[in-house]
FIKOLDO-231963 format. One record per residue (C-alpha): residue number from 1; residue in three letters; x, y, z. Coordinates in pm, 1 decimal, decimal comma. Layout:
! residues N
- NUM ala X Y Z
...
! end
This chain:
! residues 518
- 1 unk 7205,7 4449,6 488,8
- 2 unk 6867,5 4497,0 695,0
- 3 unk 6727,5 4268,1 923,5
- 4 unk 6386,0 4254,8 1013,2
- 5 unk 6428,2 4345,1 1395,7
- 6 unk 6614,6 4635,6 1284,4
- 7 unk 6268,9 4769,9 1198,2
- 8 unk 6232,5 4771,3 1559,7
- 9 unk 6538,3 4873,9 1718,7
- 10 unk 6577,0 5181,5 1525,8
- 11 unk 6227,3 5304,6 1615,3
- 12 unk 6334,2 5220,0 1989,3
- 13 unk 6650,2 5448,0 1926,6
- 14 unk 6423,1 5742,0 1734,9
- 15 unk 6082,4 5694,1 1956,3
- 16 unk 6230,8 5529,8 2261,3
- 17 unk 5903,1 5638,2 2475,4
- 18 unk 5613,4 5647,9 2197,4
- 19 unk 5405,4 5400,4 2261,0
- 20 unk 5477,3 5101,5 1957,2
- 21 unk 5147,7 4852,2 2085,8
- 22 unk 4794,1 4945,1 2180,9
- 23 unk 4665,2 4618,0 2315,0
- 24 unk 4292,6 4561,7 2595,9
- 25 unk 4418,1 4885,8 2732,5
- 26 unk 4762,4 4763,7 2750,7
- 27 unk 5041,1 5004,8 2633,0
- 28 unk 5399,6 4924,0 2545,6
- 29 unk 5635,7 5176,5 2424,5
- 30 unk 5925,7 5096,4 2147,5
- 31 unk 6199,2 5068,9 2447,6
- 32 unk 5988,0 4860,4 2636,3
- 33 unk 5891,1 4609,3 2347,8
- 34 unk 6245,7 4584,3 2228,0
- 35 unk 6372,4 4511,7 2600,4
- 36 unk 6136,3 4241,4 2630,5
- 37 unk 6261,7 4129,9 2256,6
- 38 unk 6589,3 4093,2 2394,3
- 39 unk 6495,8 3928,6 2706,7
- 40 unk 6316,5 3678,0 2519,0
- 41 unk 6631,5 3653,5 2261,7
- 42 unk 6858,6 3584,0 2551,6
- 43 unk 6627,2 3309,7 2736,1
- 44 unk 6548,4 3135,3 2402,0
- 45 unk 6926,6 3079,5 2357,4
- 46 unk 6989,0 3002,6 2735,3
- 47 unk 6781,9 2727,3 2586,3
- 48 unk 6985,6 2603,5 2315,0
- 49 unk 6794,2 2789,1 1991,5
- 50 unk 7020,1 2897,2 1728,4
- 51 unk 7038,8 3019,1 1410,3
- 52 unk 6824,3 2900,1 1197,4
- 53 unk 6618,9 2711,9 1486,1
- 54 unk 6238,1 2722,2 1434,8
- 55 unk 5993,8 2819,2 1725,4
- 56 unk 5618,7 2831,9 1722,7
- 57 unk 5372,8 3104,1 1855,6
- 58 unk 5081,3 2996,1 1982,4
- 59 unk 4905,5 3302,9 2068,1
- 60 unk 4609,3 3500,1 1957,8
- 61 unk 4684,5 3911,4 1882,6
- 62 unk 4899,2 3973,0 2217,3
- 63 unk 5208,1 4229,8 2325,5
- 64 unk 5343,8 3902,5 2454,1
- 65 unk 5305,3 3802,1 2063,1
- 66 unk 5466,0 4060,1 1926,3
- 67 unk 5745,0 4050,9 2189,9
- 68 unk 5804,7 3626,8 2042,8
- 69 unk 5797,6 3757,0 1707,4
- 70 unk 6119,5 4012,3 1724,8
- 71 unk 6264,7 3822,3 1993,4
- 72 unk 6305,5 3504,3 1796,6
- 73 unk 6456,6 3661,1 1515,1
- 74 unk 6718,4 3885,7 1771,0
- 75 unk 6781,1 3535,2 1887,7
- 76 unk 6861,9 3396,1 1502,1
- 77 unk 6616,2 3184,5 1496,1
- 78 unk 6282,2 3150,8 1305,6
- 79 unk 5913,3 3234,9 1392,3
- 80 unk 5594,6 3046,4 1310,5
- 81 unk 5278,7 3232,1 1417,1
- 82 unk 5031,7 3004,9 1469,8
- 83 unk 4706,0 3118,0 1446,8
- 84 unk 4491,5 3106,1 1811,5
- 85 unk 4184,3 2909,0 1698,4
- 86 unk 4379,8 2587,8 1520,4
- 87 unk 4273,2 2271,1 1632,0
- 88 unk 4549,2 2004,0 1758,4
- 89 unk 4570,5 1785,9 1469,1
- 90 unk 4689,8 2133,5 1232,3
- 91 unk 4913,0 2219,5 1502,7
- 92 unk 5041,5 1905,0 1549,5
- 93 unk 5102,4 1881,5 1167,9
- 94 unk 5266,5 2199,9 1208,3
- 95 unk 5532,5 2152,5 1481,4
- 96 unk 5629,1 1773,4 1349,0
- 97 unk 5675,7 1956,2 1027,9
- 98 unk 5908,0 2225,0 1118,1
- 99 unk 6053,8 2055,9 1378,9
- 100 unk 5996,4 2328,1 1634,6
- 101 unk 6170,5 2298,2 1925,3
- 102 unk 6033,5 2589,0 2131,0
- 103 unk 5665,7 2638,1 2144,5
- 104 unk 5500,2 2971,3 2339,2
- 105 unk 5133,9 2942,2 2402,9
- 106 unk 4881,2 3086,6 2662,1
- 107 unk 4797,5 2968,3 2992,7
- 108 unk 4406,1 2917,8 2937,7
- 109 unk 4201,3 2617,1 2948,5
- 110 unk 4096,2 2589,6 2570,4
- 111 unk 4446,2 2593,0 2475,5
- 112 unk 4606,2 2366,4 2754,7
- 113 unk 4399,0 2079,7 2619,4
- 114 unk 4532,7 2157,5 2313,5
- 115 unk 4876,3 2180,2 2364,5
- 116 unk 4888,5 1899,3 2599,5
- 117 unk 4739,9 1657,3 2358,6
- 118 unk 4983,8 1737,8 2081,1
- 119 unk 5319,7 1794,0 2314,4
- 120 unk 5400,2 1432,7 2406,3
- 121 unk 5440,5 1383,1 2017,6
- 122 unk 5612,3 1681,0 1896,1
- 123 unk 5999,9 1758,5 1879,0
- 124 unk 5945,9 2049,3 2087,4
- 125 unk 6166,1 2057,3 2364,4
- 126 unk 6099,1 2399,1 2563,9
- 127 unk 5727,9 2529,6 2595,8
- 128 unk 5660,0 2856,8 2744,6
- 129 unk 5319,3 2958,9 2891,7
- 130 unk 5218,2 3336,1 2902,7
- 131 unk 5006,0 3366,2 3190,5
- 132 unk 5218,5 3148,7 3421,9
- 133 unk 5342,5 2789,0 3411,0
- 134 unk 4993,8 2579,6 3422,3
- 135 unk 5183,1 2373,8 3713,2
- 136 unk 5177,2 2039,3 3534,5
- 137 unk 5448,9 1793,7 3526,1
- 138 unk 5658,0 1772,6 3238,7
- 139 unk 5573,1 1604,0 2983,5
- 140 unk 5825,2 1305,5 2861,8
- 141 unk 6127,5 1560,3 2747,7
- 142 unk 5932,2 1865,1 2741,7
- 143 unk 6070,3 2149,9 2999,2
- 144 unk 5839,8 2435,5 3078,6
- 145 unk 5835,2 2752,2 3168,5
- 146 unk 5647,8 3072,3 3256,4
- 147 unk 5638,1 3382,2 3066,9
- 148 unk 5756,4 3587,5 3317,2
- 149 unk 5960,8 3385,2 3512,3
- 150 unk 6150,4 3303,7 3217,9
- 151 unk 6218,9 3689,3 3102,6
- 152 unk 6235,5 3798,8 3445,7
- 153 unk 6608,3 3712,3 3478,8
- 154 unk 6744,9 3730,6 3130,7
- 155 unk 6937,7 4018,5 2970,5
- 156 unk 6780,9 4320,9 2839,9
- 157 unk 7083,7 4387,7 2600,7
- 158 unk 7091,8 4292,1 2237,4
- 159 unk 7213,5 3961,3 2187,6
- 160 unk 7526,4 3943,3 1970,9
- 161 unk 7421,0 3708,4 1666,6
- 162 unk 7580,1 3648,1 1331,7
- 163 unk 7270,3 3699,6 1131,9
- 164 unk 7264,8 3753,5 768,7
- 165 unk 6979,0 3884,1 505,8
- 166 unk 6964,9 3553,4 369,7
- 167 unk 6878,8 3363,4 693,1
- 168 unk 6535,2 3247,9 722,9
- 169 unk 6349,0 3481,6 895,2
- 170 unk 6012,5 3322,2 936,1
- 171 unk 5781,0 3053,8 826,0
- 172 unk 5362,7 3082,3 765,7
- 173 unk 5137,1 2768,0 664,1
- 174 unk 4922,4 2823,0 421,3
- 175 unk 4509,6 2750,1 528,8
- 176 unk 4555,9 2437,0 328,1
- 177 unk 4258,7 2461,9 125,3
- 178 unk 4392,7 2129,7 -51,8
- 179 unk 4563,8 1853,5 132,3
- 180 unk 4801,4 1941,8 427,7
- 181 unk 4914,3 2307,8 474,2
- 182 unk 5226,5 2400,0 304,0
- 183 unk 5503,8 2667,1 499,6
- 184 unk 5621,9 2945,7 293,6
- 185 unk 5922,3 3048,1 397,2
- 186 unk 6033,4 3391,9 381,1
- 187 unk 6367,7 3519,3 455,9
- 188 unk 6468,6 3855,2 621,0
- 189 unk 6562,2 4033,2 286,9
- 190 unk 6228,8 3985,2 131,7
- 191 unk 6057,4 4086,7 474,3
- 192 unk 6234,3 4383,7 492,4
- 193 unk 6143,6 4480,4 109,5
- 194 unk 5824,8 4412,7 160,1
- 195 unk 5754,7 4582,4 411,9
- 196 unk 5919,8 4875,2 304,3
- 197 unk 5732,5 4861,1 17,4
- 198 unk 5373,5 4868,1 159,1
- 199 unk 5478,7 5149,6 365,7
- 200 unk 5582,1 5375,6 77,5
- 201 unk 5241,8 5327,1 -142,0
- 202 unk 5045,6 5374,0 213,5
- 203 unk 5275,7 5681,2 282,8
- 204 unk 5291,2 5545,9 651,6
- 205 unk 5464,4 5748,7 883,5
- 206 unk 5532,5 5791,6 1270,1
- 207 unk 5187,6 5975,0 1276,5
- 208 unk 5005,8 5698,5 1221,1
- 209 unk 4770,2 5471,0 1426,1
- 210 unk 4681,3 5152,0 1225,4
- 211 unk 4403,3 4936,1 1364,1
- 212 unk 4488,8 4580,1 1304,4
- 213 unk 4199,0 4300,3 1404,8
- 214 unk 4395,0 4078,4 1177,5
- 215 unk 4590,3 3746,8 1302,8
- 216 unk 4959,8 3807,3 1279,3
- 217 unk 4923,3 3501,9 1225,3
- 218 unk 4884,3 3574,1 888,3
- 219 unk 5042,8 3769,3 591,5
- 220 unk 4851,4 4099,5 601,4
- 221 unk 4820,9 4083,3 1004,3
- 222 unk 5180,1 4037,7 1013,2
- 223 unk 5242,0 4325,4 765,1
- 224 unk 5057,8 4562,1 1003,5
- 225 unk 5316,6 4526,8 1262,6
- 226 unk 5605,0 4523,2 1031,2
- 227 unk 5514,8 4843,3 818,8
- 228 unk 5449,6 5003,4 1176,9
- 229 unk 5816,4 4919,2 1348,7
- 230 unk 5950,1 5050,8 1019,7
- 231 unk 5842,6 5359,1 1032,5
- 232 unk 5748,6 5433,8 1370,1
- 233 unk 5364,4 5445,3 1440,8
- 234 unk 5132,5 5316,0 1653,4
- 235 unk 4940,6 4951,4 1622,6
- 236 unk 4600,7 4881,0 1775,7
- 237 unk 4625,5 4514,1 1825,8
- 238 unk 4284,6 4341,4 1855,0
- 239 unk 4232,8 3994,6 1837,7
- 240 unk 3933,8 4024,7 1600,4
- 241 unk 3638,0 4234,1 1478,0
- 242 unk 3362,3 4050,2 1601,0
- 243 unk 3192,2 4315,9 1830,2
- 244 unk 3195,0 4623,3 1589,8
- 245 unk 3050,1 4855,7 1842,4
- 246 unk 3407,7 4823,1 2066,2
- 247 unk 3611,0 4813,1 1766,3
- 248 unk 3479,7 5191,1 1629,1
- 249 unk 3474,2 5297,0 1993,2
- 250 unk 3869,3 5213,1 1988,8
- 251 unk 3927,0 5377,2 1682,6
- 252 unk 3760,6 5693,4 1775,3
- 253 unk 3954,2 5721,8 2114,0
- 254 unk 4296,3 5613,6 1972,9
- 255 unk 4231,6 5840,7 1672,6
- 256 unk 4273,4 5564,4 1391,4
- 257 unk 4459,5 5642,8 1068,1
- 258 unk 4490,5 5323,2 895,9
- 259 unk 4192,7 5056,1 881,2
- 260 unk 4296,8 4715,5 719,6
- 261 unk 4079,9 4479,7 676,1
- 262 unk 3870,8 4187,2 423,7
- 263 unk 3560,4 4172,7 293,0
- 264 unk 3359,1 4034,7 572,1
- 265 unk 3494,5 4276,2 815,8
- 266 unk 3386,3 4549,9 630,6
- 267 unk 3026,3 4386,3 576,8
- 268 unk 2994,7 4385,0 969,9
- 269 unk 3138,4 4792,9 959,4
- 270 unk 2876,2 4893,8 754,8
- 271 unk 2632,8 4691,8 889,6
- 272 unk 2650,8 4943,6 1177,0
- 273 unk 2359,0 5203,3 1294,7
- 274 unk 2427,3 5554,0 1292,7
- 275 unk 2798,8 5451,4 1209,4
- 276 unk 2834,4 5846,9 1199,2
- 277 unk 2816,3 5859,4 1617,4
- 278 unk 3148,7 5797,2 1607,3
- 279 unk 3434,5 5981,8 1514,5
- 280 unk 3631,3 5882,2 1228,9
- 281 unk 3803,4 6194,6 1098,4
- 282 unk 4143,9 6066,6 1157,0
- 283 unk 4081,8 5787,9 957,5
- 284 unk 4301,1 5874,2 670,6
- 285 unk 4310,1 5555,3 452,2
- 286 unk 4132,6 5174,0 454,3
- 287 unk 4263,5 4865,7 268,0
- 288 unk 4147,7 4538,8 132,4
- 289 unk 4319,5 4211,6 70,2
- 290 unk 4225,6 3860,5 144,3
- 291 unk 3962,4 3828,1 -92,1
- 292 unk 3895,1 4112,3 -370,6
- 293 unk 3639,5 4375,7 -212,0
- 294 unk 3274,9 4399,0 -425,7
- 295 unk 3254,5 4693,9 -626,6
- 296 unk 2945,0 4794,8 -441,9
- 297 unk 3130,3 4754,3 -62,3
- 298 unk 3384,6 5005,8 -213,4
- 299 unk 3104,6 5228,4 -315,6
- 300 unk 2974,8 5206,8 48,0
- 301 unk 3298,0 5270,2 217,1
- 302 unk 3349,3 5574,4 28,2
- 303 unk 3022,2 5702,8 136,2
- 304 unk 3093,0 5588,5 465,3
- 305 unk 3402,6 5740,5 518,2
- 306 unk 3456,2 5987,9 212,0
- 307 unk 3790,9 6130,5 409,6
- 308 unk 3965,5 5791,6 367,2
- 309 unk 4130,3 5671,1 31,9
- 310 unk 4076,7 5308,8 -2,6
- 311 unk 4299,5 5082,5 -110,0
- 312 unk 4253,4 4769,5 -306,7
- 313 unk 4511,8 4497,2 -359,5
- 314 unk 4590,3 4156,5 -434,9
- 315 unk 4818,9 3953,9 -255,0
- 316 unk 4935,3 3579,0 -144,2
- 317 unk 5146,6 3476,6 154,0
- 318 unk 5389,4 3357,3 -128,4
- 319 unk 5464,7 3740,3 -182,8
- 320 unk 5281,4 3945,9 40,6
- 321 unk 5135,1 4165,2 -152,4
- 322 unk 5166,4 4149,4 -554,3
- 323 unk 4967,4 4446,9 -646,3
- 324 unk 4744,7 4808,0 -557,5
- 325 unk 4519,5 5039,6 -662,8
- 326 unk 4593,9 5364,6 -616,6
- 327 unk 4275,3 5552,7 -451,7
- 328 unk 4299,3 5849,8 -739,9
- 329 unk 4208,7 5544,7 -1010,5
- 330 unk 3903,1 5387,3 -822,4
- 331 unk 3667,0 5630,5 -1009,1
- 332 unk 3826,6 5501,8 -1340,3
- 333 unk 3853,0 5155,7 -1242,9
- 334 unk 3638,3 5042,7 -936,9
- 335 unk 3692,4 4637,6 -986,6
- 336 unk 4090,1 4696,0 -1057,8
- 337 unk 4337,4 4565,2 -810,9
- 338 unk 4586,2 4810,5 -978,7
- 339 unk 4987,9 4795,4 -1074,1
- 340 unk 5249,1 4566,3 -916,1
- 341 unk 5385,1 4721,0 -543,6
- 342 unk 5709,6 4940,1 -579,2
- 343 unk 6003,2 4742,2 -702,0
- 344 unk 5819,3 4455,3 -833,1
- 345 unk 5677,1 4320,0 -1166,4
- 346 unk 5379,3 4135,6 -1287,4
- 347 unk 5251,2 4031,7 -1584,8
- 348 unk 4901,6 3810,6 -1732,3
- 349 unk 5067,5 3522,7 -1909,8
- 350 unk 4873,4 3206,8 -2125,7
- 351 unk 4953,9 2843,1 -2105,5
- 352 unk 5341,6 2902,1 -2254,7
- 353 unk 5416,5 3167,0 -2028,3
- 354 unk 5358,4 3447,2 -2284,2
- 355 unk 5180,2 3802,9 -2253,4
- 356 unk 4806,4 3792,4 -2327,0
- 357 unk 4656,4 4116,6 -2503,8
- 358 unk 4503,4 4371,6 -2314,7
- 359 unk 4155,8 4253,0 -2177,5
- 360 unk 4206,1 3846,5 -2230,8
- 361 unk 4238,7 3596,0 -1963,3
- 362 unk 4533,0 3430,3 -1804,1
- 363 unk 4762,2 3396,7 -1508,1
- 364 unk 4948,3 3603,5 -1318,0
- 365 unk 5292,9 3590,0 -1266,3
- 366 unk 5467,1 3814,0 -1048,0
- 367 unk 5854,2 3887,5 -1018,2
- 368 unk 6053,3 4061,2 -732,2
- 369 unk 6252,7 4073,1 -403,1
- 370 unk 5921,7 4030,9 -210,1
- 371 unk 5870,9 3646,4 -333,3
- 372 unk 5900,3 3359,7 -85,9
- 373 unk 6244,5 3157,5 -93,0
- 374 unk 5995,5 2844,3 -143,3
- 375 unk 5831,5 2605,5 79,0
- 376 unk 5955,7 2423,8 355,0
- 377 unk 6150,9 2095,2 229,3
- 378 unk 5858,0 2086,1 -21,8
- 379 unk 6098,7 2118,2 -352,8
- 380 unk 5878,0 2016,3 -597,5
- 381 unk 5587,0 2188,9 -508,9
- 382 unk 5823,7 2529,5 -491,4
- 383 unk 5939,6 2424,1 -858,4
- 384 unk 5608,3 2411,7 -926,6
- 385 unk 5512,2 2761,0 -820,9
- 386 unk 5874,7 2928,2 -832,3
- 387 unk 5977,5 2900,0 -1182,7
- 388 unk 6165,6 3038,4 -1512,0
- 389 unk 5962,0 3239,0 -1752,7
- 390 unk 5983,0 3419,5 -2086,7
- 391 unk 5854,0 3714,1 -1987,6
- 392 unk 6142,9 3775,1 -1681,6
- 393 unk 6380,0 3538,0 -1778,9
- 394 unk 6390,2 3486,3 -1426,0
- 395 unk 6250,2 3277,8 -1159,9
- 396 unk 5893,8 3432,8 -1078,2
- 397 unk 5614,3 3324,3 -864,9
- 398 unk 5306,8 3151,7 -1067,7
- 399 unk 4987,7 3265,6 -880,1
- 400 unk 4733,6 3036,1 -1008,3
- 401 unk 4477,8 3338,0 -1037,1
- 402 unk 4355,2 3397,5 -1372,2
- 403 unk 4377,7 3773,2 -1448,6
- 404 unk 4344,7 4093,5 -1720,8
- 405 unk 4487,9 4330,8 -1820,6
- 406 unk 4363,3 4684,1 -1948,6
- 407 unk 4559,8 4847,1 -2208,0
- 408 unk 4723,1 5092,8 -1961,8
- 409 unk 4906,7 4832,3 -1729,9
- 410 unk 4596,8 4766,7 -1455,0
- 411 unk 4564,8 4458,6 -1342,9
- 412 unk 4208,7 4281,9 -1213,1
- 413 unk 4123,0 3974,5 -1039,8
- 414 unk 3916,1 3706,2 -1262,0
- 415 unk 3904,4 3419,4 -1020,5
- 416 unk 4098,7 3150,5 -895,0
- 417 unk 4193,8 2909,0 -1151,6
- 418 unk 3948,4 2652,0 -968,4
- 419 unk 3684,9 2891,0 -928,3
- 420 unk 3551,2 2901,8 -1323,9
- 421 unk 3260,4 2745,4 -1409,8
- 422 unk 3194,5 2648,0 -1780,4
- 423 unk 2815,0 2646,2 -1819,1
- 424 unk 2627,7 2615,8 -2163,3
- 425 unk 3036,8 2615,8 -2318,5
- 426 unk 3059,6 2947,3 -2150,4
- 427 unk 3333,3 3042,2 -1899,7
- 428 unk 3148,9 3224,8 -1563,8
- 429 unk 3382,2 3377,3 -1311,2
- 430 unk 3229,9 3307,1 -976,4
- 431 unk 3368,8 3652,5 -892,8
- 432 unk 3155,2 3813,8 -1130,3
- 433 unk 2857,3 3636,9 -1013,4
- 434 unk 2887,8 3708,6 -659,0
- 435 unk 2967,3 4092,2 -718,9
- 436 unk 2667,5 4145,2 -923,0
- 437 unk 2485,2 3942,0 -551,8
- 438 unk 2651,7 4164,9 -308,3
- 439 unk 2554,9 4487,3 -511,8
- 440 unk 2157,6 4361,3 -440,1
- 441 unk 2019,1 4554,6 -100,8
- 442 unk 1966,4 4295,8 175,6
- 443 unk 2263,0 4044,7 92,1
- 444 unk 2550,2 4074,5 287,5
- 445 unk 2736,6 3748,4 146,9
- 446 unk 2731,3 3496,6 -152,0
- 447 unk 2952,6 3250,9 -301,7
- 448 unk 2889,9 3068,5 -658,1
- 449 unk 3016,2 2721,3 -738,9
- 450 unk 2955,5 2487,8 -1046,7
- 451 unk 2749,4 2202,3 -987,9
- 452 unk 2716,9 1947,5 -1255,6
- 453 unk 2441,8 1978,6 -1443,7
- 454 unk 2301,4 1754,8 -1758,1
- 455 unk 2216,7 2005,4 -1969,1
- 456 unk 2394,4 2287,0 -1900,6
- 457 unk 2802,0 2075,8 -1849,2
- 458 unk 2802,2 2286,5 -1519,0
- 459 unk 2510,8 2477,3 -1321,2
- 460 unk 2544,4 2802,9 -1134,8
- 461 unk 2474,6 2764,4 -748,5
- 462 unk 2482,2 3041,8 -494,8
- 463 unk 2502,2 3055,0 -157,4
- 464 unk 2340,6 3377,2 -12,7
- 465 unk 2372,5 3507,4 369,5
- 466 unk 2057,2 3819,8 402,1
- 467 unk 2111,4 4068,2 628,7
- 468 unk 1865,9 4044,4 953,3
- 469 unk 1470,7 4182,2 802,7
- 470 unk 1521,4 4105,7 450,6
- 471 unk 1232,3 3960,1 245,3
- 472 unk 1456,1 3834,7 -43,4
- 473 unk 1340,1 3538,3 -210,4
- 474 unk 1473,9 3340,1 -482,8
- 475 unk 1293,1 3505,4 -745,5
- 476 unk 1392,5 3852,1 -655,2
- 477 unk 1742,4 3753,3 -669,7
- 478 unk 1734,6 3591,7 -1036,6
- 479 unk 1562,8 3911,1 -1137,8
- 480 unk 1785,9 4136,1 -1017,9
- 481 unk 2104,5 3918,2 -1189,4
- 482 unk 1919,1 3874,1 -1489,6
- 483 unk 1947,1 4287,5 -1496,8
- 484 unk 2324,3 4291,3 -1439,2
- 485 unk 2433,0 3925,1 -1550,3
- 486 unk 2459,8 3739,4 -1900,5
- 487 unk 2158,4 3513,2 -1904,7
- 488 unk 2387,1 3237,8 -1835,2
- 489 unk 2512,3 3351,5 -1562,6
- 490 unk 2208,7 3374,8 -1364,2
- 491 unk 2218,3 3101,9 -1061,0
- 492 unk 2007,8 2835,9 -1161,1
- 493 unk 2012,6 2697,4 -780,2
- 494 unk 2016,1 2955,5 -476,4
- 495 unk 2024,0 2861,5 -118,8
- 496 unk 1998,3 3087,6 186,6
- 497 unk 2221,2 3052,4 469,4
- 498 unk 2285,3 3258,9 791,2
- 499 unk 2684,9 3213,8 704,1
- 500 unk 2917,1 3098,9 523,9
- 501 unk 3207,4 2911,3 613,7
- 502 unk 3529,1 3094,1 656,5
- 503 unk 3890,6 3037,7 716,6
- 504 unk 4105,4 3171,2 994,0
- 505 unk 4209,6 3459,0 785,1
- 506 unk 3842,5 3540,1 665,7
- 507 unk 3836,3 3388,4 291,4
- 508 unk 3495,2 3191,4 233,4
- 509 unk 3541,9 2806,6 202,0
- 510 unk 3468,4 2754,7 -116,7
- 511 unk 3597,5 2375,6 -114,6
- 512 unk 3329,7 2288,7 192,7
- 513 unk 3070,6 2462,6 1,5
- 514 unk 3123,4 2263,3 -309,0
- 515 unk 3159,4 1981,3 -110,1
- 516 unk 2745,1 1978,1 -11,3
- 517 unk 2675,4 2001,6 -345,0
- 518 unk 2915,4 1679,9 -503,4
! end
């Protein structure tokens, strides 16, 4: 049995002075984070949480947040990572939800209004500001406390917790693309496994220094810091990529190894001048998840940074990651998200659950220790996406995402089921649309949607984003699809836009972009 804060006390015992957290010039070494951990454990339950108590983070990318994370599972409870930017009414949704009853947020102004608005209505009964107590009275049953007043007197010891494998080791809402967001709940076993498993196809190792501008907030931000405590290295925690410039100044100082990131983050990297000013060398590997990565973005990350082996996967917070390609294939098989992570199985089933043959369309289901226990007191939804099938004959996790097959095992993205559109009778991936966009010089991002259409049953509609300088027009883009597309394919409606909308965790909106056109 293997808990996930394990990860990080045995790196304190191995590396007790390597520094674990990179963070605005802030360094924290693997003793020093799990101390805090367990000062945080002991004031959490000086406050009455327990097993299988849920607590909220508030925080954007943060030592403090990483701290919350391991020290609310060392106290047996459950974490919620909360991403910064959420407004009150998803926060809201998410604490009456859960039924948090500790909530640790920042001392600023943006997120004092917040909190304050949502507080008096919440079941949480302990709030705890990093930065200092913000000095205002309590609110109705709501004690406070700050950050380091609160750790400043507590233990430094391990707490002594029964904890099992099984125990719930964390809960993350999904973006809630339709209707409220859900929480998948993982438990410590499948944590564990999964982060063991992303290690072993990364070949991470003490060595490393992974640069992480993701949320851990989120699956693949999370991941970062898991994969790291397991085995030892170093994470440069920023809270985003937006100023490129500071970001590849970072990496060149810290010496980067490991670069995850999603497609838009990588538009802005290469969207860099004279990228080769700074030095990269270190940079051993780069991965994408998210959203699947354009053929022509991997193209330019290889010539970017030939020294790195990129990484393409597929994933969902339901089970972390379901599959990669190995870096050797991407000659072979440049739009393949690869084979299913170590220990895990997957498989491109039709309506009945049954295998499709090599190249046809269906959905993938995916099997393994890595899946989510379900979602929070949701049971039929989780019967709905957690169920029997004839391939397994166990209980595997239904993506949703149509998929293929090639005859050797690969696996690559089609779409989302939603995201088809069935023009002239024909069946047009919006995928394949927008990768044959993003290969054209001058467009840095594009969506396609379906809009209804008289004649056609559904239209093609893209939205385009042009880098700064470009002359595109409309009829320069149909041309150049008409070269690489199925005639219809080609967008019948195209309409420039300096950006798109995007999620927290980066993915494109599609559901506010079809919304302008309904």
């Amino acid at each position: 049995m293997r808990l996930v804060h394990q990860l990080l006390e045995e790196s304190a015992q191995r590396y007790p002075d390597k520094t674990a957290l990179i963070c605005t010039e802030r360094r924290v070494s693997f003793a020093e984070l799990d101390s805090a951990a367990n000062r945080l454990a002991h004031a959490l339950m000086a406050e009455g949480v327990g097993r299988g108590d849920r607590v909220a983070v508030f925080l954007e990318n943060s030592p403090e947040a990483v701290v919350s994370l391991f020290g609310i599972l060392k106290a047996g409870a459950a974490f919620s990572a909360i991403n910064g930017s959420v407004k009150a009414d998803k926060l809201r949704h998410v604490l009456l939800d859960e039924r948090a009853s500790v909530l640790i947020t920042i001392n600023d102004a943006q997120r004092r209004r917040t909190v304050e608005s949502v507080l008096p209505h919440s079941p949480v009964s302990t709030c705890i500001w990093v930065g200092g107590d913000p000095e205002c009275p309590d609110v109705g049953h709501v004690r406070r406390f700050g950050w380091e007043e609160l750790l400043g007197g507590s233990d430094s010891r391990p707490p002594v917790v029964p904890i099992v494998d099984q125990d719930l080791g964390t809960i993350i809402y999904t973006s809630g693309t339709t209707g409220q967001p859900k929480g998948v709940m993982s438990l410590h076993r499948d944590m564990v496994f999964a982060a063991g498993a992303i290690a072993s196809y990364l070949d991470n190792a003490a060595h490393d220094v992974i640069f992480c501008s993701l949320s851990v907030a989120f699956t693949y931000g999370l991941y970062q810091v898991l994969t790291a405590m397991l085995v030892g290295a170093t994470v440069v925690l920023e809270k985003n990529f937006a100023f490129p410039h500071r970001a590849l100044q970072i990496m060149a100082k810290e010496g980067a190894t490991g670069l995850p990131g999603v497609p838009t983050m990588f538009a802005l990297l290469l969207g860099v001048q004279q990228l080769d000013r700074y030095d990269l060398s270190s940079l051993r590997y780069i991965t994408n998840a998210a959203a699947p990565l354009p053929v022509s973005r991997v193209r330019q990350l290889r010539a970017a940074f030939p020294q790195a082996r990129i990484f393409s996967m597929y994933g969902q917070t339901e089970c972390k990651r379901a599959c990669y390609l190995p870096p050797e294939e991407l000659d072979r098989r440049p739009d393949s998200v690869g084979i299913p992570v170590p220990g895990t199985e997957a498989a491109v089933v039709d309506s009945q659950g049954l295998p499709v043959p090599p190249g046809a369309v269906g959905e993938l289901v995916v099997r393994g220790p890595h899946l989510m226990a379900g979602y929070w007191e949701k049971p039929e939804e989780t019967g709905q996406k957690l169920r029997p099938d004839p391939v397994f004959g166990n209980v595997s996790l239904y993506t949703g995402d149509l998929f293929r097959v090639d005859k050797e095992g690969f696996l690559y993205f089609v779409s989302r089921a939603d995201d088809i559109i069935k023009c002239r009778g024909e069946k047009v991936s919006s995928g394949e649309v927008e990768d044959a966009l993003l290969a054209m010089p001058g467009i840095t991002d594009a969506v396609a949607v379906g809009v209804p259409d008289d004649v056609l049953g559904e239209a093609v509609k893209v939205f385009v984003v042009r880098e700064e300088g470009s002359t595109a027009v409309e009829r320069d883009i149909r041309a150049f699809c008409a070269q690489r597309l199925e005639d219809f394919m080609v967008p019948k409606y195209i309409e420039f836009r300096s950006e798109l909308p995007k999620s927290e965790n980066g993915k494109t909106l599609r559901k506010a972009l079809r919304a302008c056109v309904e």
